[in-house]
C-alpha positions as CSV (number, residue, x, y, z in Angstrom):
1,X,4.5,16.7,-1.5
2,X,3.7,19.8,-1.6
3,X,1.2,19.6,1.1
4,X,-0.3,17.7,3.3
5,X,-3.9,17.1,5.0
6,X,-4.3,14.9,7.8
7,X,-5.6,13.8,10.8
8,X,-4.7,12.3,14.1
9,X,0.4,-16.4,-1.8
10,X,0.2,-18.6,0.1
11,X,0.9,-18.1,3.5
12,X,4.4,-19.2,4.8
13,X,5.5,-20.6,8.3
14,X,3.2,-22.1,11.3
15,X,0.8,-19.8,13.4
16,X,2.5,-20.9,16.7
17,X,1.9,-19.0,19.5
18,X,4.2,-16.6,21.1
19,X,6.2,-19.2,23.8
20,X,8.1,-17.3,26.3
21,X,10.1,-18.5,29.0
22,X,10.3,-16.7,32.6
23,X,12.7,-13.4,32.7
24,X,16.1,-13.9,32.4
25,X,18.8,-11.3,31.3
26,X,19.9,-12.0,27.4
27,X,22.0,-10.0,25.0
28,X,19.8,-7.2,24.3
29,X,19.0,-4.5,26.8
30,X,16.7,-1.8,26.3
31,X,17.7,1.5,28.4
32,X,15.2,0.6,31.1
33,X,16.3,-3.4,31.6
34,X,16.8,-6.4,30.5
35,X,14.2,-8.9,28.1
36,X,12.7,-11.9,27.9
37,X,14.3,-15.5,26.4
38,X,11.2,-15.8,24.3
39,X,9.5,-16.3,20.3
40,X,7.7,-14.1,18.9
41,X,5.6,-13.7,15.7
42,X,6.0,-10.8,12.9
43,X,3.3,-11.2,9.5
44,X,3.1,-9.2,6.7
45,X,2.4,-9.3,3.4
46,X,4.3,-7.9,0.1
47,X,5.7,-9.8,-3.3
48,X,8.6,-11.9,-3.4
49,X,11.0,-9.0,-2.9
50,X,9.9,-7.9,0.1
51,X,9.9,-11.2,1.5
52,X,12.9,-12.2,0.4
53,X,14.1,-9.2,2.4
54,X,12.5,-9.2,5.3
55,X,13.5,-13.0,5.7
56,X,17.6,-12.2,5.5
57,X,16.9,-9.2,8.2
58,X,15.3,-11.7,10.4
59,X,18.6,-13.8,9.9
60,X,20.4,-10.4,11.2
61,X,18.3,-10.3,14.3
62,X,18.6,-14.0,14.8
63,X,22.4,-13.2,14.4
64,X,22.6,-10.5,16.9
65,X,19.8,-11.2,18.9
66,X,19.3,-15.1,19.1
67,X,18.0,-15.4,22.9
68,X,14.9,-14.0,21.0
69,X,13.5,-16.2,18.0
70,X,11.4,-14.3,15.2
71,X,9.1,-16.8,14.0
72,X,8.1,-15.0,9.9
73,X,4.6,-15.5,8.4
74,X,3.6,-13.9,5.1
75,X,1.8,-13.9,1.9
76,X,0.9,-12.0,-0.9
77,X,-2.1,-9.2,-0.5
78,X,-5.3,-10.9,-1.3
79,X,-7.2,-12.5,1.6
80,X,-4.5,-10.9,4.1
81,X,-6.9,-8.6,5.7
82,X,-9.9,-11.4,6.0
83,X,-7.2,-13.3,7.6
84,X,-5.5,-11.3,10.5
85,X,-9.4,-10.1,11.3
86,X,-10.3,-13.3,11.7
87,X,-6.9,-13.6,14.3
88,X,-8.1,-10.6,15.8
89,X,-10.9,-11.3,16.8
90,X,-10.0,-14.9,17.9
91,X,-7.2,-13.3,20.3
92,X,-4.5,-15.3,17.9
93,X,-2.7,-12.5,15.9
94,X,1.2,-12.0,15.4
95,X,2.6,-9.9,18.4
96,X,4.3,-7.9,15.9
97,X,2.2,-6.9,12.7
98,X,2.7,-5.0,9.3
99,X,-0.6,-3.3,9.2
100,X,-2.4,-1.5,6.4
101,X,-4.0,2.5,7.0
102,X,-7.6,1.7,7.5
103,X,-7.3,-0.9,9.5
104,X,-6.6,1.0,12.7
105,X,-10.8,1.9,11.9
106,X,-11.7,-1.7,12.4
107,X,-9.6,-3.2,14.4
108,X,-8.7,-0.4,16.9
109,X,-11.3,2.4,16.7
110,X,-10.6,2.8,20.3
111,X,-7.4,2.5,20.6
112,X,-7.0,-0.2,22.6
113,X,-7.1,-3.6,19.6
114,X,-3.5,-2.8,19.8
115,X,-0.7,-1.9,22.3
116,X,-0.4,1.3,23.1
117,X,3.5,2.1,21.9
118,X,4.2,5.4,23.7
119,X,4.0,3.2,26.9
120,X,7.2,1.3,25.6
121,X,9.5,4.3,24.8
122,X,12.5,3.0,26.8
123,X,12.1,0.4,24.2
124,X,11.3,1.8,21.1
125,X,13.3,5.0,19.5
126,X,10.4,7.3,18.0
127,X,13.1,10.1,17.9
128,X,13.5,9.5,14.1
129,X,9.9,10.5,13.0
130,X,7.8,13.5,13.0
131,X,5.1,14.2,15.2
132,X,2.9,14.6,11.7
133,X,4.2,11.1,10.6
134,X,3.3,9.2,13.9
135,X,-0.2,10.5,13.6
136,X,-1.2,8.4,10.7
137,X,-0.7,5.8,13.4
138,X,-3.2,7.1,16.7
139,X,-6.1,5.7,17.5
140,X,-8.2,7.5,19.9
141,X,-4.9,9.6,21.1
142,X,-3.2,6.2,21.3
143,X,0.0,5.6,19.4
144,X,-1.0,2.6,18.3
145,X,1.3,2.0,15.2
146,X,4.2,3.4,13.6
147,X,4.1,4.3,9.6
148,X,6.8,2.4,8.2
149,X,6.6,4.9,4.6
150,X,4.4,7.3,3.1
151,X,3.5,6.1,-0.4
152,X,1.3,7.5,-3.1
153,X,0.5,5.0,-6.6
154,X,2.5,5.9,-9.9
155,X,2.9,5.0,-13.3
156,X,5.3,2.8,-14.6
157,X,5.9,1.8,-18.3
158,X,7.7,-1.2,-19.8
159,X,9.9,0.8,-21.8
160,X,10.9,-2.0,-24.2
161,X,7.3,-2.0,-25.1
162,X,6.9,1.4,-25.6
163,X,10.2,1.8,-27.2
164,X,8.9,-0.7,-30.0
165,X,6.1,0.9,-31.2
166,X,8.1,4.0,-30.7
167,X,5.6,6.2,-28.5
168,X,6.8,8.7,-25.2
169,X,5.1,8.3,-22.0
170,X,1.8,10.3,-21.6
171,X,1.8,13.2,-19.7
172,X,-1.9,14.3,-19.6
173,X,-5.0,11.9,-20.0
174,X,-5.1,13.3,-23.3
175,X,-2.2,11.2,-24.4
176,X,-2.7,8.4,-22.2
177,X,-6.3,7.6,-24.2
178,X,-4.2,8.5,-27.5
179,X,-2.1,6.2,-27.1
180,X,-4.8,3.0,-27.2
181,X,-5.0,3.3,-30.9
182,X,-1.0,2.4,-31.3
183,X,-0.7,0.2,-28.8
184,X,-4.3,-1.4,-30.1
185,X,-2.4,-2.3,-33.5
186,X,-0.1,-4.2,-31.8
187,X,-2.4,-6.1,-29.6
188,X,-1.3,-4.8,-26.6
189,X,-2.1,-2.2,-24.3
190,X,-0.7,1.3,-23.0
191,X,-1.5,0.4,-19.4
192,X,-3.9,-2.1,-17.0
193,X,-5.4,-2.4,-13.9
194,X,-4.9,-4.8,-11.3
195,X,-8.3,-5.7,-10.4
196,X,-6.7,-8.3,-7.7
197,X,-5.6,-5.4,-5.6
198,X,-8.6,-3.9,-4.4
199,X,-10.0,-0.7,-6.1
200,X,-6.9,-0.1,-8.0
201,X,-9.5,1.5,-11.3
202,X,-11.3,3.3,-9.0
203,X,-8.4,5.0,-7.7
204,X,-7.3,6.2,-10.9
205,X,-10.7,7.4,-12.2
206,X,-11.2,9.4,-8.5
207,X,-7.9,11.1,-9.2
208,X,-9.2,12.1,-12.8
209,X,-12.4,13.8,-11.1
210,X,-10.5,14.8,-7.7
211,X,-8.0,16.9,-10.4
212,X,-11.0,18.5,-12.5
213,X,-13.4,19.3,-9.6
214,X,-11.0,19.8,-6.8
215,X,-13.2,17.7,-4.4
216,X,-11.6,15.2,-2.1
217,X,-13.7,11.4,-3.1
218,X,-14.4,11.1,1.1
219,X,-12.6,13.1,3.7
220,X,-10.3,12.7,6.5
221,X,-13.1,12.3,8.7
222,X,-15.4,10.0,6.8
223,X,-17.4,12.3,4.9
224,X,-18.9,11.4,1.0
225,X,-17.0,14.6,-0.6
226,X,-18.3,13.5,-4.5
227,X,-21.6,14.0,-5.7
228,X,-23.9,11.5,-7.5
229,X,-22.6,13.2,-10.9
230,X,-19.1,12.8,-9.8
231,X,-19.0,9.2,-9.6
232,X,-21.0,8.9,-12.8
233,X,-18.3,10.9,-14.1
234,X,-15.7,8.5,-12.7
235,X,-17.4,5.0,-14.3
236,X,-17.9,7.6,-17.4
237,X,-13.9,8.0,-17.7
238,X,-13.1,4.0,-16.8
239,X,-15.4,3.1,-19.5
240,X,-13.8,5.8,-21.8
241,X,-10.5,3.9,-21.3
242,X,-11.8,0.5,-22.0
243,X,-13.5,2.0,-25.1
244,X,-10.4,3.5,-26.0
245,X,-8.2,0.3,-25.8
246,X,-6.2,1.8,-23.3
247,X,-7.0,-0.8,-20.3
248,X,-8.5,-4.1,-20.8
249,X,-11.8,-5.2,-19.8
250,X,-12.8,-7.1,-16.9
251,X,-13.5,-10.1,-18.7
252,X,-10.6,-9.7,-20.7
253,X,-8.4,-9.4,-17.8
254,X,-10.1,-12.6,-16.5
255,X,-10.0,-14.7,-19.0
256,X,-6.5,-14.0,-19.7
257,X,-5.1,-13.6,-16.3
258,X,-7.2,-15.8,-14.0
259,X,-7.1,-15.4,-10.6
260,X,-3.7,-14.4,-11.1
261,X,-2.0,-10.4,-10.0
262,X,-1.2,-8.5,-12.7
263,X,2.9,-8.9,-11.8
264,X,2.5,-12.7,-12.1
265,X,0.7,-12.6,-15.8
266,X,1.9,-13.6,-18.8
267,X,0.3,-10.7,-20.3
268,X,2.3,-8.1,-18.2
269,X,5.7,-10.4,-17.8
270,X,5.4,-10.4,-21.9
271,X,5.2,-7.4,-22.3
272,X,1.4,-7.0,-23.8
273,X,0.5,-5.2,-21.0
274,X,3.0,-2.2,-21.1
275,X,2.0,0.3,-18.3
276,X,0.8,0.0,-14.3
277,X,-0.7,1.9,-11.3
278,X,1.2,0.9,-8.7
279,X,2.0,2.1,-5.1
280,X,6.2,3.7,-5.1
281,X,6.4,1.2,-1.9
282,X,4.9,-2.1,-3.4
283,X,6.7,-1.8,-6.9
284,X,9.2,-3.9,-6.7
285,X,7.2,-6.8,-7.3
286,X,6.8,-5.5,-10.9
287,X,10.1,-4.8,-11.2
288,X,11.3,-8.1,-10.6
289,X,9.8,-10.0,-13.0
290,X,11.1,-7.9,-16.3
291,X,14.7,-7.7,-17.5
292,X,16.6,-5.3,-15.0
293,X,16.1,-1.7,-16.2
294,X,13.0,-2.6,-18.1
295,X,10.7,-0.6,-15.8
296,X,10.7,3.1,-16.1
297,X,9.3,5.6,-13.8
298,X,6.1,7.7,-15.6
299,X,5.2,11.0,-14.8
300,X,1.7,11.6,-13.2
301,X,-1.0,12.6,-15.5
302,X,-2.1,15.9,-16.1
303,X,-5.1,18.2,-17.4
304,X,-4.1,20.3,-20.7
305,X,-3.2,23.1,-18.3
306,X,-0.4,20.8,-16.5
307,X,-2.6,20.6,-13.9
308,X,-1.7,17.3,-12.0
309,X,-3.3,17.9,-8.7
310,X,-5.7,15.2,-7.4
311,X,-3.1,12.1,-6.9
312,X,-3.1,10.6,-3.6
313,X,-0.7,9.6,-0.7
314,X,-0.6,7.7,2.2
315,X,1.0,5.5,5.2
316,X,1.9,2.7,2.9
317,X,1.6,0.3,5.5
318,X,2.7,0.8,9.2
319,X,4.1,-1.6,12.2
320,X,1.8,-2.4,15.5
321,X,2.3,-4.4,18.5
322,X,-0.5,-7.3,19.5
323,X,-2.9,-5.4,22.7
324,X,-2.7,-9.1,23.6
325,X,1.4,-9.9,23.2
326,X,2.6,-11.5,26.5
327,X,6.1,-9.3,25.7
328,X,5.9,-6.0,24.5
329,X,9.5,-5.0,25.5
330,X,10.7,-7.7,23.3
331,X,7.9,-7.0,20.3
332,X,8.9,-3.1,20.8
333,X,12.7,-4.2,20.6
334,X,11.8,-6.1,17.0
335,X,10.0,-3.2,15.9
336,X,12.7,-0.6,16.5
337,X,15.4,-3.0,14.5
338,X,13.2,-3.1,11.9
339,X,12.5,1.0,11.6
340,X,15.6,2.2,13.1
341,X,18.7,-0.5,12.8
342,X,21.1,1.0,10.0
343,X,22.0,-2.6,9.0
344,X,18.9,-4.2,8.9
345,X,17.7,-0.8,6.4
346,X,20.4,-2.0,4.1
347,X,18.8,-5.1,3.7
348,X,15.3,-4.1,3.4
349,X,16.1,-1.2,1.2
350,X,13.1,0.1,-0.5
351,X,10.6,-2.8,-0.5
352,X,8.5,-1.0,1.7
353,X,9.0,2.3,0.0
354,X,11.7,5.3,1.3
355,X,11.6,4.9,5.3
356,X,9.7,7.3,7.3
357,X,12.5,6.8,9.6
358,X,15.2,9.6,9.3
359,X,17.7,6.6,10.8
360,X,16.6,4.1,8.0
361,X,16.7,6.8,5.5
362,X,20.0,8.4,6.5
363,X,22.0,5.1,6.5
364,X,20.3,4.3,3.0
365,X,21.5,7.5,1.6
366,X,24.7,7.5,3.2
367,X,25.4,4.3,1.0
368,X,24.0,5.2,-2.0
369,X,21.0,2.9,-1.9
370,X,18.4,5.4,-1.7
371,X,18.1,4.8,-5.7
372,X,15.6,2.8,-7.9
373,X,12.1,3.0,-8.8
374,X,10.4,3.4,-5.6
375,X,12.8,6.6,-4.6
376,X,11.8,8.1,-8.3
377,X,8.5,7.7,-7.5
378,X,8.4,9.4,-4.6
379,X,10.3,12.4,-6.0
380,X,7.6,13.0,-8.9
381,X,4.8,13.0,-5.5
382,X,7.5,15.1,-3.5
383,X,6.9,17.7,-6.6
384,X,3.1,17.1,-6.8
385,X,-0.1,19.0,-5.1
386,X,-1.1,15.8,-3.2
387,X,-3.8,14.6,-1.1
388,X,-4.3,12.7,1.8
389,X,-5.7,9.5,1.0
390,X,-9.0,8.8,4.2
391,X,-8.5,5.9,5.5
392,X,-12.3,4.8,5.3
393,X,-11.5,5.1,1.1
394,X,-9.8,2.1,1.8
395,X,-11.9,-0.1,4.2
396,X,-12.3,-3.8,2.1
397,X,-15.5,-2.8,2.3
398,X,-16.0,0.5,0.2
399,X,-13.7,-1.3,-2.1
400,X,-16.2,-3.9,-2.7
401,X,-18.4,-1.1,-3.9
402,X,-15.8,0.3,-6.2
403,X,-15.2,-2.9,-7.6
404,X,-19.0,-3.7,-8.3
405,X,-19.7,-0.8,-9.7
406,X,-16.5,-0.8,-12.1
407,X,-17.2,-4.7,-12.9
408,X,-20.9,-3.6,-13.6
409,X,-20.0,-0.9,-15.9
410,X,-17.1,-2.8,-17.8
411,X,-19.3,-5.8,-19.0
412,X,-22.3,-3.8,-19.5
413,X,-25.1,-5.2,-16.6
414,X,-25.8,-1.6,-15.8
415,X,-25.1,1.7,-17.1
416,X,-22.6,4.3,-15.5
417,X,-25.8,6.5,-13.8
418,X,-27.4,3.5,-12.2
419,X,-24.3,1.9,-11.2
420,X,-23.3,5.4,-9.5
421,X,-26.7,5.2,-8.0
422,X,-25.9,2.4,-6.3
423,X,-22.3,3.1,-5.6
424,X,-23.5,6.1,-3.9
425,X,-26.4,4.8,-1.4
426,X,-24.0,2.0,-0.3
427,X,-20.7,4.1,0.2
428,X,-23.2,6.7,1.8
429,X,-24.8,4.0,4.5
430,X,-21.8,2.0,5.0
431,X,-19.9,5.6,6.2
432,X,-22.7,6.3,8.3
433,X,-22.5,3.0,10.0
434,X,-18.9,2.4,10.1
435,X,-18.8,6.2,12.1
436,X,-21.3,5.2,14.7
């Protein structure tokens, strides 16, 4: 990245409390002493991959480690965040916890909702990461999680799809809304939108406007950066693509998908469905359910000028420790063989995008595993004028706005003016609440 702006399924396995029996000496020894006997908990969410994953390096910590018992719960995105806020507030969350960007707003604008990590550094090896990185995760001057991977959304195309009707992937909008017409023949589409993910339309059509105006959507620090007219704009270009056959409509996508994610749909799986936006770190999902090789990396739209400014990055997800964990030592110990243990980053690989850890990272290049989709993905943003995604852009609750607005437009119960209207008094009250 060229630069960078910033500032400081079903759910698996029971929701036991952490048990831990009185100190004792066990096989792992931090710098500063010995650890509890004890269980703890670790949640997170992801697609099969990254479960499947993040189960086999819990059997390597169990291996090495098996005085203290990792007890795994997870499940796919939807109705994650409603449930660990509900376990927040009730005192009953995970003592170790993948955690997404914005919620460090809500659940710790103070800093203290969870434990403070540079309190457990004789625990927990920070040395890999940046000071800039480890921002991303303060709260109040509290280091209160550690980013995991920075992660912007990219395009990838079902090449076998495209290769059929024999088109090239776009390179600037231009092509991508061309391209409806031959996909259109075929019944099938160019590219979709997971509307299960939260926001993922809007994000595209903020990155069209953020590109040709050169305004951030909301800013670091919580501030509406688009006018009325920009988001107008926005609905204006989602509705263009619908028009256009390039993405399907709402209703389309629900009568044909159900409640379903886009990765588990018949329509993307068979191929009618050709293209998605996706995060570099979350992709695997996608890739797993096509023939190997089938998913190609796209290039990141542009203006005519090659302009391709405007795309977004972020902490994909980060790692945080319970405020209310009766054993941070051993919750710190977890966490540091999950960021820093060469072993247990040749298991997890990629499915949480390229490591923000230079340990992780080294020991994946050193064996040649630093390869695939997600890697290519972050090359393209590594090469691109990005921005730094806010974190209130992606509170569940603006993305209930978004998602309104977009569902209002697409089956025609408002126009794109009033539906900005609207868009724009709520995202404009909820930031001035959210900030007090």
């Amino acid at each position: 990245m060229k630069k960078i702006i910033f500032k400081a399924a079903a759910i698996c396995c029971a929701l036991s409390l952490s048990a831990c029996a009185s100190k004792k000496a066990v096989s792992v020894t931090p710098p500063d002493g010995s650890l509890d006997k004890c269980e703890l908990r670790f949640s997170w969410w992801g697609g099969d991959d990254r479960h499947e994953a993040t189960l086999k390096a819990i059997d390597l910590w169990s291996k090495k480690h098996p005085d203290i018992t990792i007890t795994p719960e997870y499940g796919g995105w939807d109705g994650w965040t409603e449930k660990v806020t509900a376990q927040m507030k009730g005192g009953t969350e995970p003592d170790i916890m993948q955690i997404n960007y914005d919620w460090l707003i809500t659940m710790s604008p103070d800093g203290k909702g969870f434990y403070d990590l540079d309190s457990l550094s004789g625990t927990l090896d920070l040395s890999g990461f940046d000071e800039e990185t480890l921002s991303f995760g303060r709260a109040d001057g509290k280091l209160n999680a550690v980013t995991v991977s920075l992660s912007g959304r990219g395009l990838f195309y079902n090449s076998e799809a495209y290769s059929t009707i024999g088109a090239a992937y776009p390179q600037t909008w231009s092509d991508l809304i061309a391209l409806g017409e031959s996909f259109g023949n075929q019944d099938a589409y160019p590219l979709d939108l997971d509307i299960q993910s939260g926001g993922t339309a809007w994000y595209l059509a903020v990155v069209y406007i953020q590109q040709k105006t050169g305004r951030q959507f909301i800013t670091l620090d919580g501030e509406l950066g688009f006018t009325k007219e920009d988001i107008r704009d926005a609905l204006d270009f989602y509705k263009l693509l619908e028009d256009n056959h390039v993405i399907r409509t709402v209703k389309t996508r629900t009568d044909e998908d159900g409640n379903a994610a886009l990765y588990q749909s018949s329509e993307f799986i068979g191929g009618k469905v050709a293209g998605v936006l996706e995060w570099g770190s979350a992709v695997g999902k996608y890739e797993s359910v096509l023939p190997k090789g089938v998913l190609e990396t796209g290039p990141l739209l542009a203006d005519e000028n090659g302009n391709n400014s405007g795309w977004m990055i972020k902490p994909s997800l980060l790692y945080a420790i319970s405020g209310h964990t009766k054993h941070p030592d051993e919750a710190a110990a977890f966490m540091d063989f999950l960021l820093n243990d060469e072993e247990c980053a040749a298991i997890l690989g990629t499915t949480r995008g390229i490591p923000a850890s230079r340990k992780a990272s080294s020991a994946l290049e050193k064996s040649g595993a630093l390869t695939g989709l997600s890697k290519e993905s972050q090359d393209i943003l590594n090469e691109t004028d990005t921005i730094t995604i806010s974190p209130y852009m992606e509170l569940s609750r603006m993305k209930s706005f978004y998602n309104t607005a977009i569902e209002s437009v697409s089956y025609g119960t408002a126009d794109t003016e009033t539906a900005a209207e609207q868009m724009y008094r709520s995202v404009t009250e909820y930031l001035e609440k959210i900030k007090k």
